[in-house]
C-alpha positions in Angstrom: -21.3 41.4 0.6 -21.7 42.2 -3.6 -24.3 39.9 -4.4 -28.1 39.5 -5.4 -30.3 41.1 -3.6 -33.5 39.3 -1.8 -37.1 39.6 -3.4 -38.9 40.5 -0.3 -41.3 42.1 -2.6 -41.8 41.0 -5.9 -43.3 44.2 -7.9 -40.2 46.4 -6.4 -37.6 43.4 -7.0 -39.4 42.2 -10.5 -38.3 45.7 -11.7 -42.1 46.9 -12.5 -43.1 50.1 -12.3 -46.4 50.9 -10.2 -47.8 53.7 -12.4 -47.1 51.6 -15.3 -49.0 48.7 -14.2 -52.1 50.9 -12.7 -52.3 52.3 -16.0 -52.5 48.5 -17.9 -49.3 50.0 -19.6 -46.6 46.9 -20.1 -43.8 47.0 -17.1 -40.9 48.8 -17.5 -38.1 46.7 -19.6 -39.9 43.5 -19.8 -41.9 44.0 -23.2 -45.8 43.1 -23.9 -47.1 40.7 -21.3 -49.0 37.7 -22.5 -52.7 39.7 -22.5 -55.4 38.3 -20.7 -53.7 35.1 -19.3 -50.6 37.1 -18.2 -53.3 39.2 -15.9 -54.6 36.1 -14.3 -51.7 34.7 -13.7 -50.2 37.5 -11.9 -53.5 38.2 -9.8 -53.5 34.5 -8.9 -50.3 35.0 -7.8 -50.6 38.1 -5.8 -53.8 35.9 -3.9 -51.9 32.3 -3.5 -48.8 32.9 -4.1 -47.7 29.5 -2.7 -49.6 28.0 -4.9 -49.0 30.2 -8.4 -45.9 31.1 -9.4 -44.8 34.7 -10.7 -45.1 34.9 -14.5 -42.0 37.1 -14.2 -40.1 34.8 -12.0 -38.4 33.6 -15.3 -37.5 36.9 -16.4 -36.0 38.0 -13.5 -33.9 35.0 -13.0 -32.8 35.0 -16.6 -31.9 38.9 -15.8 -30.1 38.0 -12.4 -27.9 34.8 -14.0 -26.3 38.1 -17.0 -24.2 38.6 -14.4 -23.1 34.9 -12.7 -19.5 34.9 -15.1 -18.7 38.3 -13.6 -19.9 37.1 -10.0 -17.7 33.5 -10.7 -14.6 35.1 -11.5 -14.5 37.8 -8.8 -15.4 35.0 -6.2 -12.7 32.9 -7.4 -9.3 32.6 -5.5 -6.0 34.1 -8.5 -5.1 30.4 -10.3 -1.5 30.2 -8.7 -3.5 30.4 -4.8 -3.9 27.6 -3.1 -6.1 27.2 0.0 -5.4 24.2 2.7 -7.6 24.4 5.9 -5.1 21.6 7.8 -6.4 21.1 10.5 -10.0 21.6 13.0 -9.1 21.8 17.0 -11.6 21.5 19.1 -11.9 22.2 23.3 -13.6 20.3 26.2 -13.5 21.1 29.8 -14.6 18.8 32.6 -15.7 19.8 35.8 -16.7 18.2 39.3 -19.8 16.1 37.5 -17.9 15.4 34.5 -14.5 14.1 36.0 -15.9 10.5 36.7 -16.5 10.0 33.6 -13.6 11.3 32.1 -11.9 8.7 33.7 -13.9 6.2 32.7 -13.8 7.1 29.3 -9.7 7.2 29.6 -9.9 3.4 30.9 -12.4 3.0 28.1 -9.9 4.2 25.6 -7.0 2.8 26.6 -5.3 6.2 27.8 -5.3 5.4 31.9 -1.8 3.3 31.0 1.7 4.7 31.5 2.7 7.5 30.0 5.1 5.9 26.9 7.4 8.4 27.7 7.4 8.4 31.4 6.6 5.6 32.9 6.6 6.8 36.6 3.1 8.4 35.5 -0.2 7.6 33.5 -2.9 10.5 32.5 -5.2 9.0 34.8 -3.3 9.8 38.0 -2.1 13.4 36.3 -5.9 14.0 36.9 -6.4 12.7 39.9 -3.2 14.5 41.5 -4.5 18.3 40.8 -7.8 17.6 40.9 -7.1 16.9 44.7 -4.5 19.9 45.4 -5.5 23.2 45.9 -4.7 24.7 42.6 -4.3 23.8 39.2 -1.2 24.7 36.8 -0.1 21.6 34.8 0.2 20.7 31.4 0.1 17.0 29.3 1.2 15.9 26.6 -1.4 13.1 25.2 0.9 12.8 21.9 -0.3 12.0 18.2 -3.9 9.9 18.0 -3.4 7.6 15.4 -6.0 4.8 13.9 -5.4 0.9 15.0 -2.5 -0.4 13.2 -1.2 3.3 12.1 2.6 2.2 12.5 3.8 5.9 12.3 4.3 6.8 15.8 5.3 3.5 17.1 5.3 3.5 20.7 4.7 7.9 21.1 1.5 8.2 20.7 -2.4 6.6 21.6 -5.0 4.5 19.4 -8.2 6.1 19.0 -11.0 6.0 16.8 -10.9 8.7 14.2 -13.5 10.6 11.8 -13.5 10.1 8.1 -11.3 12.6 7.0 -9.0 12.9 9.4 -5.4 11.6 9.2 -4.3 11.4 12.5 -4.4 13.8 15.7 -2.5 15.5 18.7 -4.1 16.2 21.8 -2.8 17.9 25.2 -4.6 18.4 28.5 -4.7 20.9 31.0 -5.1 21.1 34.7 -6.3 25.3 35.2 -7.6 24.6 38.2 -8.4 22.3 40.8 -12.0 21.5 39.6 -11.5 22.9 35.5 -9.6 20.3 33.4 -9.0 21.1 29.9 -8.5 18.9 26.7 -7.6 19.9 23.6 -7.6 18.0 20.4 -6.2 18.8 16.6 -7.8 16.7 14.0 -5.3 17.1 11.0 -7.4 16.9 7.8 -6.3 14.5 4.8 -5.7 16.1 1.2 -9.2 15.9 0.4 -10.7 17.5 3.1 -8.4 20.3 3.7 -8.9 21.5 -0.3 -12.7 21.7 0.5 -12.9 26.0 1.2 -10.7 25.9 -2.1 -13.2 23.6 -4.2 -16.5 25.2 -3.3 -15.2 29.3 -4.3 -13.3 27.9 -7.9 -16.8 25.9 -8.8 -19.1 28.3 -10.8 -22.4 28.3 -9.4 -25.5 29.8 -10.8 -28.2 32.2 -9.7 -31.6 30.4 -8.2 -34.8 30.8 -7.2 -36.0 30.5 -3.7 -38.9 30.8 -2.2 -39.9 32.3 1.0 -42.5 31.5 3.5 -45.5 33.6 1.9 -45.4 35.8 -0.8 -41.6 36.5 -2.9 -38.7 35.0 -3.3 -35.0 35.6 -3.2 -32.5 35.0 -6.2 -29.1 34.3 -4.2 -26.2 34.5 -7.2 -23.0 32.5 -7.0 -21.4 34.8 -4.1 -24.4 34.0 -2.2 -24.4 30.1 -2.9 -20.7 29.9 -2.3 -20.8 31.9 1.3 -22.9 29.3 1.9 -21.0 26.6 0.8 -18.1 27.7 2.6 -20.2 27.8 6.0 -21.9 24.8 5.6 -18.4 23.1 5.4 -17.4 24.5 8.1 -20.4 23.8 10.0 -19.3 20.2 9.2 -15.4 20.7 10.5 -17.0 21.6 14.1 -19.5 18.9 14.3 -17.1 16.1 13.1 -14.6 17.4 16.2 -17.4 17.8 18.5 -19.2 14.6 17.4 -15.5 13.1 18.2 -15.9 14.5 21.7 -19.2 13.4 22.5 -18.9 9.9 21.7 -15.1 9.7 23.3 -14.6 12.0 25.8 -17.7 13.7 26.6 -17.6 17.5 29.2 -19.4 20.3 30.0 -19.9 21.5 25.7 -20.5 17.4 25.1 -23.5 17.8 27.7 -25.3 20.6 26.2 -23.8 23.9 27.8 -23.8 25.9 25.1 -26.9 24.7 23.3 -24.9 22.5 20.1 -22.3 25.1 20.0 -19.1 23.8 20.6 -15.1 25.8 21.0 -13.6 25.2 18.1 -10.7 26.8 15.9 -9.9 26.0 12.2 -6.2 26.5 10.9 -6.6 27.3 7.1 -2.7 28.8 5.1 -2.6 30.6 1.9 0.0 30.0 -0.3 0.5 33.6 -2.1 -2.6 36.0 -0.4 -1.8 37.8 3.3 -5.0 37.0 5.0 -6.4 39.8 7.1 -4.8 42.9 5.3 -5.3 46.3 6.9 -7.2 49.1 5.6 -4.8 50.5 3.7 -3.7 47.1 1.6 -7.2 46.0 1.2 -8.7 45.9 -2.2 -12.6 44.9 -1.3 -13.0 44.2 -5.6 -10.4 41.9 -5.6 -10.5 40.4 -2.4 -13.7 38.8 -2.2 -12.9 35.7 -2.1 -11.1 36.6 1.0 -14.4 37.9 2.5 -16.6 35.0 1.5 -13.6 33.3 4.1 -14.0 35.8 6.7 -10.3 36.4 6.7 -10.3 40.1 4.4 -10.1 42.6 7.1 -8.2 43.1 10.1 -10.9 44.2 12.4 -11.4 41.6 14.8 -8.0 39.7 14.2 -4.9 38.9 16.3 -1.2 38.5 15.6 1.1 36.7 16.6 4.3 38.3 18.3 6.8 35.7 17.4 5.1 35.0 13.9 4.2 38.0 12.8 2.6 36.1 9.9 0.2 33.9 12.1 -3.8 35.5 12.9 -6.2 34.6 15.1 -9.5 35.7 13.7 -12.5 35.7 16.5 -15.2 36.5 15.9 -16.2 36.1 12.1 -17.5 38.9 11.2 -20.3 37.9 9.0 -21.0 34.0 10.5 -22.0 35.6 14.0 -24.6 32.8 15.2 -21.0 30.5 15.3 -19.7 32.6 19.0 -17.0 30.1 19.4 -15.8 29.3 15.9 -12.5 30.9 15.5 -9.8 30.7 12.3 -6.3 30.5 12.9 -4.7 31.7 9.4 -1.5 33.2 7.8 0.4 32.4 4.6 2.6 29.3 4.2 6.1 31.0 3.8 5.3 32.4 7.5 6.6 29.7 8.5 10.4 28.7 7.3 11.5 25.6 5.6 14.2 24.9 8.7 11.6 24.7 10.6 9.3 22.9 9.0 12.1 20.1 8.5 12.4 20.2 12.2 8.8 19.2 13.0 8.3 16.6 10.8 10.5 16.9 7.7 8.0 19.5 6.1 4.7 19.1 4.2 1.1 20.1 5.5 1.1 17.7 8.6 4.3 19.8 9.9 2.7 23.1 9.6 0.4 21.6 12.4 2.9 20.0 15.0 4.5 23.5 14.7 1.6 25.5 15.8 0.1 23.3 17.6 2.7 24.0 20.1 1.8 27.7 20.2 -1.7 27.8 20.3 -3.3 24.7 22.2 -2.1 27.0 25.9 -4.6 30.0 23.9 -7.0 27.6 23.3 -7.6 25.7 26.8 -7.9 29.8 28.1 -10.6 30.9 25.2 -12.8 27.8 26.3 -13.3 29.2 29.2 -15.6 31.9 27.9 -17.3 29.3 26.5 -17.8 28.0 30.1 -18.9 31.3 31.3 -21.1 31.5 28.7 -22.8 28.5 29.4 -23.1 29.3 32.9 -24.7 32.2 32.2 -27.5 30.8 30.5 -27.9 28.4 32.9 -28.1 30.8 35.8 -30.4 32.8 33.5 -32.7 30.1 32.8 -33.4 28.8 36.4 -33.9 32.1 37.6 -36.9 32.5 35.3 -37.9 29.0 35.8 -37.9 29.9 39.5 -40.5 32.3 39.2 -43.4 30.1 38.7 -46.0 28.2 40.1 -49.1 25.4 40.6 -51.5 24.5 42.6 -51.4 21.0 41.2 -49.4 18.8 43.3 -47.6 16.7 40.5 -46.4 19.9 39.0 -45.3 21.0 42.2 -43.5 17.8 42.3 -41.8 18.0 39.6 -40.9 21.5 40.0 -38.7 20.3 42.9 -37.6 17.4 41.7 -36.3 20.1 38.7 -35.3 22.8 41.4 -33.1 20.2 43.4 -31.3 19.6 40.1 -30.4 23.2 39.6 -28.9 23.8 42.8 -27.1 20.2 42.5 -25.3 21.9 39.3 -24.8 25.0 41.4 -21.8 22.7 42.7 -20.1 23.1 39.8 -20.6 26.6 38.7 -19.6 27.5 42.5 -16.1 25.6 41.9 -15.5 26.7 38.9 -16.0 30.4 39.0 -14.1 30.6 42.0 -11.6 29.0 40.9 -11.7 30.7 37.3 -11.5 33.8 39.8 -8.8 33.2 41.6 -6.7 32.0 38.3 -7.4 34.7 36.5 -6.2 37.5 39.0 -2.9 35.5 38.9 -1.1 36.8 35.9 1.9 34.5 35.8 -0.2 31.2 35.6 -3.2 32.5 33.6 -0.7 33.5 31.0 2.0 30.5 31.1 2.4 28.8 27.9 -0.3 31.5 26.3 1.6 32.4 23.0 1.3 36.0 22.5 -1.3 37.8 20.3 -1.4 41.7 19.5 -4.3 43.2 17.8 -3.7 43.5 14.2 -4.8 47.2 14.1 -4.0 48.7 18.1 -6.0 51.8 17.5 -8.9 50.3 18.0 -8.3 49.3 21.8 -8.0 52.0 24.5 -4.5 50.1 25.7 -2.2 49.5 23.3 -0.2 47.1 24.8 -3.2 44.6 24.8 -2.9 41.0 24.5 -5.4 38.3 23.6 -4.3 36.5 26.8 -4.6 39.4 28.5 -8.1 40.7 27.0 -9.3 36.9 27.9 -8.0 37.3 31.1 -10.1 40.6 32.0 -13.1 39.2 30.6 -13.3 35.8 32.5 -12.3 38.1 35.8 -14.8 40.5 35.1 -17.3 37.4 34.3 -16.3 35.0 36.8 -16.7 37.3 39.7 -20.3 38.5 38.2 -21.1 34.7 38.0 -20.2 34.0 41.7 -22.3 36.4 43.0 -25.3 35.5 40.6 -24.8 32.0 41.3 -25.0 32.8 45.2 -28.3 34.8 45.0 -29.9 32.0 42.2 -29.2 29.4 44.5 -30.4 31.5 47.4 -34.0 31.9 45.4 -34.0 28.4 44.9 -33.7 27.1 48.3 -36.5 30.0 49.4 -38.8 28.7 46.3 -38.3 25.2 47.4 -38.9 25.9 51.2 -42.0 28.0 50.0 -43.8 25.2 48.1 -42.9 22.7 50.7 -44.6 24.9 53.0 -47.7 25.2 51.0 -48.2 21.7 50.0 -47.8 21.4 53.9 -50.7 23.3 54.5 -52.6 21.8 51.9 -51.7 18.5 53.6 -52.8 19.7 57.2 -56.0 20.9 55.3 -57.0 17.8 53.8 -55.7 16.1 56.9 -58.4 18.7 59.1 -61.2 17.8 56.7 -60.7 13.9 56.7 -60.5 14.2 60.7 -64.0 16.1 60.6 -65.2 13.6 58.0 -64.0 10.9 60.3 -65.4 12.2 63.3 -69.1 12.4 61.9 -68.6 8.9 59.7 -68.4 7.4 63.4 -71.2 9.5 64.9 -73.6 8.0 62.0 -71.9 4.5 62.2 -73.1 5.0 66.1 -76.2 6.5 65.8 -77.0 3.6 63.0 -75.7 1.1 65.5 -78.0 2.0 68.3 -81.2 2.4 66.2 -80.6 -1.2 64.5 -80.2 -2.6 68.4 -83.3 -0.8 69.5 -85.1 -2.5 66.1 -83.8 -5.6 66.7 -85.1 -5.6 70.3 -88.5 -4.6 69.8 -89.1 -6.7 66.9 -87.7 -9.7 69.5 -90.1 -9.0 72.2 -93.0 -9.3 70.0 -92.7 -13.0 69.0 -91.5 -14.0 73.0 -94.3 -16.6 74.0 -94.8 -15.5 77.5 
């Protein structure tokens, strides 16, 4: 990205020139230093720099802000754009140790009643019926989330509690399989909210100083600043969803699995810009502000078959520590005013109902990997853990008391990635109600008929069936390292047991031997004082 560079090092960066300086000459373009106290100052600085700041710090930062109005306006979305992130979904899965208290949490929340529109069935027993067949396959309809007293949906939809910033919600759930249940959640953004992406890139920022541990600094300028504006709101949108999940309806991502990161997918329109352009309709200069979004180039992006319009960008590019952070995008006419009237009469909350519809079935499947993922590092981190050891017995203890945890979660990864298995080699259910997703620029896949459903279908084969067999041989380790220090604190038990026999054995001896000698005392001393 265009932007200031760091100042790793501060002679380089401060633009002075080493011969120059060796010399006692002044440094290139900065005019006379301030003699004898401008030395000091910039040896102190070179010795404790934490503690002394660069004379030149000033300099270069009034040098780096000549160029923040050029930096602003290039940053800045054209002044007839408008950018509306709508709505933040988010995914949770549920498997053998979480299904409990899903249902609980449904009672909690009122959900475990009837169905509103069919009455012959409530989500509870949904659950409970493929969760005790052989396979999974089924989809629900939760409906629209409203707040208490939200008279909108009248008898359609559920009370919940909602975040700040949200206007309402729609959720669905999905049985894939008889031990994986899926929910998946929209949280449609009010005004304010969704304007935020829009706010931070049209407010001019200005170039600043920033220390680094040690010696330098960095000087990030208003492309900089604004990145990070844009992925610290963002970093918001997924913890407000996930924070929703964890204190409602807490699964597998609730609990931890992939270490605070949690599946979620942000739906942002444009109202005159293409998002995602291809190589040749890309104009890096002028697009910037489309790259500060991560939604300028097609390289990692999917399209829609049915709206050609409608991308599915995964990963982002230049926010890769966010694995499961995805952006649904397109421009607003993509979708037609007809349309629009149909789900809801039109406006920004319709744009959502309509898509909702085609990407919720994508969504439960790309959760998955974040599943897997989790899996993996938890298979991972108890085969290392499995390698150690202690000759203290209340280490030992707690090693098996950590070990028998392990292999009692090895119940669920065993379910699951058989059962992920299994789904995924059948095509037809894998890919029911999957909308379909081509890769905006084919030539750079091998097949170019790929799908999204399909790539995501290879991948959690290929991983599921790697899983399974790691699982088998973690577990196996286990049970052999448990069995092992079992053993060995047996042995060390018999030991101890051998010695305290032995110590026993000759405690008695001495207790006998003391015995006898005290009678044998007491005797003799008696027959002295006997009068006859």
């Amino acid at each position: 990205m265009t932007g200031k560079t760091d100042h790793e090092n501060v002679e380089a960066e401060s633009g002075h020139d080493a011969d120059d300086e060796a010399a006692g000459q002044e440094p290139s373009g900065r005019g006379p230093p301030d003699g004898m106290f401008y030395r000091l100052q910039k040896y102190g600085y070179r010795k404790f720099p934490s503690v002394i700041p660069d004379p030149d710090r000033a300099a270069i930062l009034r040098d780096s802000r000549s160029t923040d109005s050029r930096d602003n306006a290039e940053t800045e979305p054209p002044a007839d754009e408008t950018i509306d992130t709508k709505c933040i979904w988010a995914v949770e899965l549920y498997t053998p140790s979480q299904i409990s208290e899903l249902l609980h949490r449904f009672e909690k929340l009122g959900w475990n009643r009837d169905d509103p529109t069919n009455p012959d069935r409530s989500p509870v027993d949904w659950i409970q019926s493929f969760r005790e067949s052989a396979r999974g396959g089924g989809w629900f309809n939760l409906g629209p989330l409203y707040r208490h007293g939200d008279r909108r949906f009248f008898y359609r939809g559920r009370e919940a509690p909602l975040p700040e910033g949200v206007d309402y919600a729609v959720a669905s759930m999905y049985s894939l399989t008889s031990s994986v249940t899926c929910v998946v959640i929209g949280f449609l953004l009010d005004d304010e909210h969704g304007r935020k992406f829009e706010d931070a890139l049209r407010l001019d920022r200005q170039s600043i100083v920033e220390p680094l541990r040690g010696r330098g600094y960095r000087l990030p300028g208003p492309s900089h600043l604004k990145e990070t504006d844009i992925k610290r709101i963002r970093d918001n949108l997924r913890e407000m969803a996930a924070g929703w999940f964890r204190t409602n309806l807490p699964g597998v991502f609730s609990a931890g699995a992939l270490a605070g990161e949690f599946p979620t997918c942000e739906f942002t329109t444009l109202r005159k810009t293409a998002p995602c352009p291809g190589r040749e309709d890309r104009d890096p200069q002028a697009d910037r502000w489309l790259e500060i979004l991560n939604i300028d180039y097609d390289l990692d992006a999917w399209q829609a078959e049915k709206l050609p319009g409608l991308k599915f960008v995964w990963p982002l590019i230049r926010d890769r520590e966010k694995q499961f952070y995805a952006v649904l995008t397109c421009r607003e006419d993509t979708v037609s005013d007809e349309t629009l009237r149909t789900y809801g009469g039109g406006g920004r909350t319709s744009y959502t109902t309509y898509i909702d519809r085609h990407v919720n079935g994508l969504l439960s499947r790309w959760g998955l990997l974040g599943l897997l993922a989790g899996y993996e590092r938890h298979l991972n981190t108890t085969r290392d853990s499995a390698t150690f050891g202690s000759a203290q017995r209340a280490k030992v203890l707690r090693q098996l008391d950590r070990l028998r945890g392990h292999i009692a979660q090895s119940v669920d990864v065993a379910a699951a990635t058989t059962d992920l298995k299994h789904l995924s080699e059948q095509k037809g259910s894998f890919l029911s109600e999957v909308e379909t997703f081509k890769p905006c620029d084919p030539k750079l896949y091998r097949d170019k008929d790929i799908t999204l459903g399909e790539a995501l279908r290879a991948d959690i084969s290929e991983r599921s069936g790697w899983l399974r067999e790691m699982d088998r041989s973690v577990r196996d380790l286990l049970i052999e390292h448990g069995t092992a220090l079992s053993a060995r604190e047996n042995i060390k038990a018999q030991g101890r047991m051998v010695v305290l026999t032995w110590a026993i054995a000759v405690l008695t001896i001495v207790i006998t031997v003391l015995t006898a000698v005290t009678t044998i005392v007491s005797i003799n001393s008696g027959s002295l004082s006997w009068p006859w």
